[in-house]
C-alpha positions as CSV (number, residue, x, y, z in Angstrom):
1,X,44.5,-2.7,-29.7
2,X,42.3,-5.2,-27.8
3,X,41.6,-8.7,-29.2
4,X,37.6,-9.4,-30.1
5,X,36.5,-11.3,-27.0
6,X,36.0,-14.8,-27.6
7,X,32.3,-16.2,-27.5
8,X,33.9,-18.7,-24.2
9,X,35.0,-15.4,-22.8
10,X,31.8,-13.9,-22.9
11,X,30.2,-16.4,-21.7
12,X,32.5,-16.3,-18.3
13,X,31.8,-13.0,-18.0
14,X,27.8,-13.5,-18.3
15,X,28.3,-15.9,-15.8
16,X,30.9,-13.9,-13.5
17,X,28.3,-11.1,-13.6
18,X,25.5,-13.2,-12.4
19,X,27.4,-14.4,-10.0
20,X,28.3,-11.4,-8.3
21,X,24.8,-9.8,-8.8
22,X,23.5,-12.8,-6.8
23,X,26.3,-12.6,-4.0
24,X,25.2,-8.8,-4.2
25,X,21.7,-9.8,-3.7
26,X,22.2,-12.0,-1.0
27,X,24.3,-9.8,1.2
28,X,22.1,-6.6,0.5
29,X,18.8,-8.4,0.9
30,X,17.2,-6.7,4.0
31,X,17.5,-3.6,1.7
32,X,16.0,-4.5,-0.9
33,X,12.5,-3.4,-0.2
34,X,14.2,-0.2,0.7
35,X,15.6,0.1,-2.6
36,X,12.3,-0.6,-4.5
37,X,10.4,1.9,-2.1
38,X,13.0,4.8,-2.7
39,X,12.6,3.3,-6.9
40,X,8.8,4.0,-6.6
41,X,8.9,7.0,-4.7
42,X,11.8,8.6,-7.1
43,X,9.4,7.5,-10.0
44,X,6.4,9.3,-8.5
45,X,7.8,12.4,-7.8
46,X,9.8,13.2,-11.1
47,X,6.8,15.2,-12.9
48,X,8.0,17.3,-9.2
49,X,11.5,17.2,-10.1
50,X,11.3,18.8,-13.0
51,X,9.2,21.6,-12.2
52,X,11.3,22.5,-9.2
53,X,14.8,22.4,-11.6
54,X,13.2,25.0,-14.2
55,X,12.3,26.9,-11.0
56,X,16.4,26.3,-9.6
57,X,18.0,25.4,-12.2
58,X,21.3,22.9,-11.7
59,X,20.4,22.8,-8.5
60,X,19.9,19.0,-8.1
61,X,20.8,18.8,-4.8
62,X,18.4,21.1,-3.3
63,X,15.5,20.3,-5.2
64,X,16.4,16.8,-4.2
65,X,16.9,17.7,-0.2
66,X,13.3,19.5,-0.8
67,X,11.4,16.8,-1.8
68,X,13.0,14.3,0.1
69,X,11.7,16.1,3.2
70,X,8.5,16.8,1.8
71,X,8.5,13.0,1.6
72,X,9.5,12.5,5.2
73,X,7.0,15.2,6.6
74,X,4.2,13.4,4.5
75,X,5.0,9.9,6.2
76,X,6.0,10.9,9.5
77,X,3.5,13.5,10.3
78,X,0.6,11.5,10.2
79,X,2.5,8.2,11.8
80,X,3.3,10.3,14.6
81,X,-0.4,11.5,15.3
82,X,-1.4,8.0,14.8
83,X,1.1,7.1,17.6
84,X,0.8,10.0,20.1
85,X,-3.7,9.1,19.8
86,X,-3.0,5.3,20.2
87,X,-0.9,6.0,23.4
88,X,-3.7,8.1,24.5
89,X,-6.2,5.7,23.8
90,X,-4.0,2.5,25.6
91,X,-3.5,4.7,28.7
92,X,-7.3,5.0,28.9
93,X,-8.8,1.6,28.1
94,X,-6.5,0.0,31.0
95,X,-7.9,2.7,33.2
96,X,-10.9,1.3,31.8
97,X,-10.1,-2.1,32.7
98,X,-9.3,-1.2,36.2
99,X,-12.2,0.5,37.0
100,X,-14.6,-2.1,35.4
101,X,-12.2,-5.1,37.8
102,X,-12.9,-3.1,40.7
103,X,-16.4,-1.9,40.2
104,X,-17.9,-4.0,37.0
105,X,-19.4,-3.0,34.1
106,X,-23.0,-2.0,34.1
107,X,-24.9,-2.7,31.2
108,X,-24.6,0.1,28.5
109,X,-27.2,2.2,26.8
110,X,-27.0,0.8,23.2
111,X,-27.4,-2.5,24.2
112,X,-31.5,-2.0,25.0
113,X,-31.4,-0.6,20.9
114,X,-30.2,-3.2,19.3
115,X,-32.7,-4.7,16.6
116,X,-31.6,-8.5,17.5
117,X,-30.4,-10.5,20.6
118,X,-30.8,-7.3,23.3
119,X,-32.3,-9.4,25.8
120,X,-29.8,-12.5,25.3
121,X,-27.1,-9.7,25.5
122,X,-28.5,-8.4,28.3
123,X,-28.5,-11.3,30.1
124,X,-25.0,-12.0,29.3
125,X,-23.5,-8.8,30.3
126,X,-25.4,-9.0,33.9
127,X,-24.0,-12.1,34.5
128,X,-20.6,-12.1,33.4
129,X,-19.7,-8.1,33.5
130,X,-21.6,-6.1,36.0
131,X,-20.6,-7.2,38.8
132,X,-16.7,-7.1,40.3
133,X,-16.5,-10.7,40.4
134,X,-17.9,-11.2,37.0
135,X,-15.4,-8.3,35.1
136,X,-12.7,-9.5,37.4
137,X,-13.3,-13.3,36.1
138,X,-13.6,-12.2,32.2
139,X,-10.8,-9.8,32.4
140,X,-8.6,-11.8,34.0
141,X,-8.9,-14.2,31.1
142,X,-6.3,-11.7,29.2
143,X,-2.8,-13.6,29.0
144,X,-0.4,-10.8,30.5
145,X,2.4,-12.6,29.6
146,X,1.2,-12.9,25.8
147,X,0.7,-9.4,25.8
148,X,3.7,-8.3,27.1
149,X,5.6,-11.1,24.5
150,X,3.7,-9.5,21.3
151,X,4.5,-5.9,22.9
152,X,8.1,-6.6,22.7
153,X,8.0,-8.1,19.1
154,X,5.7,-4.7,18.0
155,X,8.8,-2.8,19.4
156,X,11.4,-4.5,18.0
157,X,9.6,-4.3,14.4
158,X,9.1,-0.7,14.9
159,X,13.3,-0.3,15.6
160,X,13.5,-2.5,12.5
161,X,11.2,-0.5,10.4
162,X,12.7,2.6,11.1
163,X,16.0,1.5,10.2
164,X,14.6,0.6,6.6
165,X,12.5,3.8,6.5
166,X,16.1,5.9,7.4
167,X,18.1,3.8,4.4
168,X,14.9,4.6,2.5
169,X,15.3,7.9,2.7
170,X,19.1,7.7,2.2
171,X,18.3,6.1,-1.4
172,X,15.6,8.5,-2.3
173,X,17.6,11.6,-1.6
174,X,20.7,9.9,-4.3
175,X,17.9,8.6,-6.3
176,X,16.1,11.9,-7.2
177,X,19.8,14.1,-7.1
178,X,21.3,11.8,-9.9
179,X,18.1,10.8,-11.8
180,X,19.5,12.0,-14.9
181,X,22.2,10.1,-15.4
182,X,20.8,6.6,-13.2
183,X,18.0,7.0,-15.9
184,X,20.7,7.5,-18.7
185,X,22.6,4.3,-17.2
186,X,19.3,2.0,-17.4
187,X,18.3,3.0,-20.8
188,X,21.7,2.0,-22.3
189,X,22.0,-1.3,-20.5
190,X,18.2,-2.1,-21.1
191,X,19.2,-0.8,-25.0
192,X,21.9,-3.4,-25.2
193,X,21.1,-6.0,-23.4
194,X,17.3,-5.6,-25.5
195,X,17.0,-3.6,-27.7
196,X,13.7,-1.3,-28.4
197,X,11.6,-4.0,-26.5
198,X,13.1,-3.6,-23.6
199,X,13.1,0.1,-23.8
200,X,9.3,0.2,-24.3
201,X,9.0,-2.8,-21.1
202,X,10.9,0.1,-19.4
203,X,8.4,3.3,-20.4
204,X,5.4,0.9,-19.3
205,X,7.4,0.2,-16.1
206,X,7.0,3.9,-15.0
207,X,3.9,4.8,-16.6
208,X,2.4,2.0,-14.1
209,X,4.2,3.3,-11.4
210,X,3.4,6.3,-11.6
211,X,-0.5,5.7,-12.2
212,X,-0.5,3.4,-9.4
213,X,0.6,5.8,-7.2
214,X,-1.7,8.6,-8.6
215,X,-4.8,6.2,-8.0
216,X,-3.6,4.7,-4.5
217,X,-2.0,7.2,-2.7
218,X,-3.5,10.4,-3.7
219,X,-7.0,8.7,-3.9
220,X,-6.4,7.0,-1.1
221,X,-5.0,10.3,0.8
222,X,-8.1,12.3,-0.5
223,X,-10.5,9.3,0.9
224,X,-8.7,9.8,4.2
225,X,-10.2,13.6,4.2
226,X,-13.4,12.7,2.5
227,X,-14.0,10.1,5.6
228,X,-12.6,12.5,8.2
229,X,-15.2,15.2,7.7
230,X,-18.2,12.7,8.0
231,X,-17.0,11.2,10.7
232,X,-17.0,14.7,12.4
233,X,-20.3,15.3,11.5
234,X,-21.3,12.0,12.5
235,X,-20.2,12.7,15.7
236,X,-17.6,9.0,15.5
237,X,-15.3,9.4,18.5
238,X,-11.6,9.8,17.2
239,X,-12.6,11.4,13.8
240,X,-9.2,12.3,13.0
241,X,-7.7,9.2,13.5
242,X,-10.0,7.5,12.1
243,X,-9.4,9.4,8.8
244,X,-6.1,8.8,9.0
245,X,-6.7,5.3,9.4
246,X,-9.3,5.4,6.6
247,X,-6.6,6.8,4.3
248,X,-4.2,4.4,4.9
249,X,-7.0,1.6,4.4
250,X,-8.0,2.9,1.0
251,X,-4.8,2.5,-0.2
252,X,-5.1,-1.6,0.5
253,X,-8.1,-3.7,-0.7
254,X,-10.9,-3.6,1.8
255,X,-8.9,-1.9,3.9
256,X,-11.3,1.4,4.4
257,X,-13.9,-1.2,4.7
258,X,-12.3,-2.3,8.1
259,X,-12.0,1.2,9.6
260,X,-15.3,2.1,8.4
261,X,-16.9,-0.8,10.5
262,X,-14.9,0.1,13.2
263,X,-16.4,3.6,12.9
264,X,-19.8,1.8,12.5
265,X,-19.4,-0.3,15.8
266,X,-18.7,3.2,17.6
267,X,-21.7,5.1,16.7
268,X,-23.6,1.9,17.2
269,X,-22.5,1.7,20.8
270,X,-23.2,5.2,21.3
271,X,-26.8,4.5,20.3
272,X,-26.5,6.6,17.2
273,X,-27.9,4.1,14.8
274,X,-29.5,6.4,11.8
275,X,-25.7,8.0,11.9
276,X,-24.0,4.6,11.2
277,X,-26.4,3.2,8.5
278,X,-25.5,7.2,6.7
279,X,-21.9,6.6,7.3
280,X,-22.0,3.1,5.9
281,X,-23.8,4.1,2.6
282,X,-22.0,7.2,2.2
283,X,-18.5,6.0,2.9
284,X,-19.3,2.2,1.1
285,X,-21.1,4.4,-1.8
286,X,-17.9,6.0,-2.0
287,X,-15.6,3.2,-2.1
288,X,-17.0,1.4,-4.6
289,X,-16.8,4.1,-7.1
290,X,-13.6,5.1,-6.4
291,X,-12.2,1.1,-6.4
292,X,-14.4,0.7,-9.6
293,X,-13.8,4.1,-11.4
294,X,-11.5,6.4,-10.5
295,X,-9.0,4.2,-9.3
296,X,-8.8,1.6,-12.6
297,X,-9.0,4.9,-14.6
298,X,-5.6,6.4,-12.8
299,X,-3.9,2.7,-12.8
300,X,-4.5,1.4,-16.4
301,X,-4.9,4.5,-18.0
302,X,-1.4,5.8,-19.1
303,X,-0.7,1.8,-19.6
304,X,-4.0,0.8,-20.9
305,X,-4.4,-2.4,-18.7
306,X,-7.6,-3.8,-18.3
307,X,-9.6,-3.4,-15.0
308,X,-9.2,-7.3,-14.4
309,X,-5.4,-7.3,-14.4
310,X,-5.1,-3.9,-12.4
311,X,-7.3,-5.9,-9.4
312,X,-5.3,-9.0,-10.1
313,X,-1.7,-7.2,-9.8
314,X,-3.2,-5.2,-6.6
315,X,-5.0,-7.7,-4.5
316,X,-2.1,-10.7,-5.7
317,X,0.5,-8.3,-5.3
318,X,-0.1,-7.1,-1.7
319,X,-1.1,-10.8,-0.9
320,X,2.9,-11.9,-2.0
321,X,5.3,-9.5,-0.9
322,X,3.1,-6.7,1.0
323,X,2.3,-3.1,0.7
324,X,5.5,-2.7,-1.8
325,X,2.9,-5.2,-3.8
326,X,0.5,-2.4,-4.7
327,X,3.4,-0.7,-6.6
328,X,5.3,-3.8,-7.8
329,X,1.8,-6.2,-9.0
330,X,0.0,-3.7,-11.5
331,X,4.2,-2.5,-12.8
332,X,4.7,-6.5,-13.9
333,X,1.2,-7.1,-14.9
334,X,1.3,-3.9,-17.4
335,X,4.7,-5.6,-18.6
336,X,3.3,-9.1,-19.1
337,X,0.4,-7.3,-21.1
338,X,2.7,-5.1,-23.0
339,X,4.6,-8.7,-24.0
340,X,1.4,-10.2,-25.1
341,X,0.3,-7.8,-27.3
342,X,3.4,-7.3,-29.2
343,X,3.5,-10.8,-29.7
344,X,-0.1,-11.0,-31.1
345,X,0.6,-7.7,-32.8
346,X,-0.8,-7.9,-36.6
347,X,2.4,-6.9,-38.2
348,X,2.9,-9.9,-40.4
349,X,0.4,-12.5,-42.9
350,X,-2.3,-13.8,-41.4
351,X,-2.6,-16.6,-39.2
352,X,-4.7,-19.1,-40.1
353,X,-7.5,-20.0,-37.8
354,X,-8.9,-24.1,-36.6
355,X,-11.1,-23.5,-39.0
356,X,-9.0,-22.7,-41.8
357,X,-7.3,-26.3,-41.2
358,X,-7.6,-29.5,-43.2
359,X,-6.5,-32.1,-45.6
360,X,-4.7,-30.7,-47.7
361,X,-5.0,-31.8,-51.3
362,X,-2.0,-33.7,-52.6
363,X,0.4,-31.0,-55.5
């Protein structure tokens, strides 16, 4: 029969415990974000899980091989279109180049349509671009070397993205295959070390989650498409990428925004000018009820945050630590708000007010 431990002996192993969680830290830090992201993901996808398992039942694996590449196809497929049109696009704007160095750059269409500064534009572009001289002077203003230096940094952040995305992947798979009893794990720690606070702190953990990723992704996914088909019909060069593009955007604050004036700039050069003031109302109009509606709706909904603090934990948290912020901000803002209402909760006597102070008459 073991002795009771001691309240010194405890307090060693508290310590001992942190200790080696920090070390733990420390050494695994580069995959940390990997962690979080497979977290997220695994959270996401469990409404998923569960319909697959009553579909093949005790078959964890599978299910978990199935969604994992579901996962993969959604990220990769688009990243590789993205990739294989930018290529495209580089090997033709330095064919570009060398054509306007050796023969200038006459001075385009759109520029005659503008509604301000044509003719100072004009100007400009005769003197500096149309002739071979002129391009060959302006061009040759591009720092090569620069380039080349900020080409070999993209690459090597590509390698070490991938590596991240592969370890990501790793983690999902074990994730969503032993949910059950990781889940089962948590709860009795978090019941411990706790109680049933920490067990409700947990609940509103995934229920933000999961919300945030039902009003960024998705929405964002689905304003990808929405943008896509009017920039076909708008005739915008690219309209594929471009939606793409725009779907990634929408996921970030102001991010559609950007493409969308990209997409603006284009049809503007092209002379189409009544097709970029249509896009920009239709895609801003768009946008701002989404971001204002649908999105706050999907975020604070389950959780019951307020607008305010959904923007706040967005916008701050992809500001600190990224795109993993737009999970991670509204998840600790819905916990902080969860805290403060349980301790303001009206479960006791009243509190007295300011103006329920003052002298109190002597007994």
């Amino acid at each position: 029969m073991h002795a009771k431990p001691t309240s010194t002996q405890i307090r060693a192993r508290v310590a001992l415990a942190a200790a080696v969680a920090s070390i733990a830290l420390w050494i695994g830090s580069a995959f940390v974000p990997a962690v979080l992201w497979a977290a997220v993901v695994g959270i996401a996808v469990e409404p998923l899980r569960l319909r697959l398992l009553r579909l093949l039942p005790h078959r964890h694996a599978l299910v978990a091989g199935l969604i994992t590449l579901a996962v993969v196809a959604v990220v990769v497929v688009p990243l590789v279109i993205a990739i294989t049109r930018a290529v495209t696009e580089v090997d033709g704007i330095a064919g570009w180049i060398n054509g306007a160095r050796a023969h200038g750059v006459p001075v385009a269409a759109w520029v005659a349509n503008l509604p301000v500064g044509s003719a100072q534009l004009s100007a400009w572009w005769t003197s500096h671009l149309s002739t071979p001289a002129g391009a060959a002077e302006q061009f040759a203003r591009l720092d090569m070397g620069t380039v080349i230096q900020r080409s070999k940094s993209v690459g090597h952040n590509i390698v070490e993205r991938a590596v991240v995305f592969a370890f990501t992947v790793l983690t999902l798979f074990f994730i969503i295959r032993d949910h059950d009893a990781i889940g089962a794990q948590f709860a009795r720690a978090i019941d411990r070390a706790f109680g049933a606070a920490g067990l409700r702190i947990g609940r509103q953990i995934t229920l933000s989650v999961r919300g945030t990723v039902d009003g960024v992704v998705l929405l964002g996914m689905a304003q990808g498409v929405f943008m896509a088909t009017i920039y076909a019909f708008a005739q915008v060069p690219h309209p594929i990428l471009l939606g793409l593009l725009s779907g990634v955007g929408a996921m970030v604050p102001f991010g559609l925004i950007a493409v969308m004036l990209i997409a603006l700039v284009l049809l503007v050069v092209k002379g189409a000018v009544v097709a970029a003031i249509v896009v920009g109302l239709v895609g801003g109009t768009m946008s701002f009820v989404v971001d204002h509606t649908a999105k706050p709706a999907l975020i604070g909904g389950a959780t019951k945050l307020p607008f305010v603090w959904v923007l706040i934990g967005i916008i701050g948290g992809v500001e600190t630590i990224g795109l993993l912020g737009l999970f991670v901000g509204p998840a600790v803002m819905a916990v902080l708000i969860l805290i403060w209402r349980e301790w303001v909760a009206d479960d006791a006597a009243p509190i007295p007010t300011l103006s329920d102070a003052g002298p109190r008459k002597p007994s």
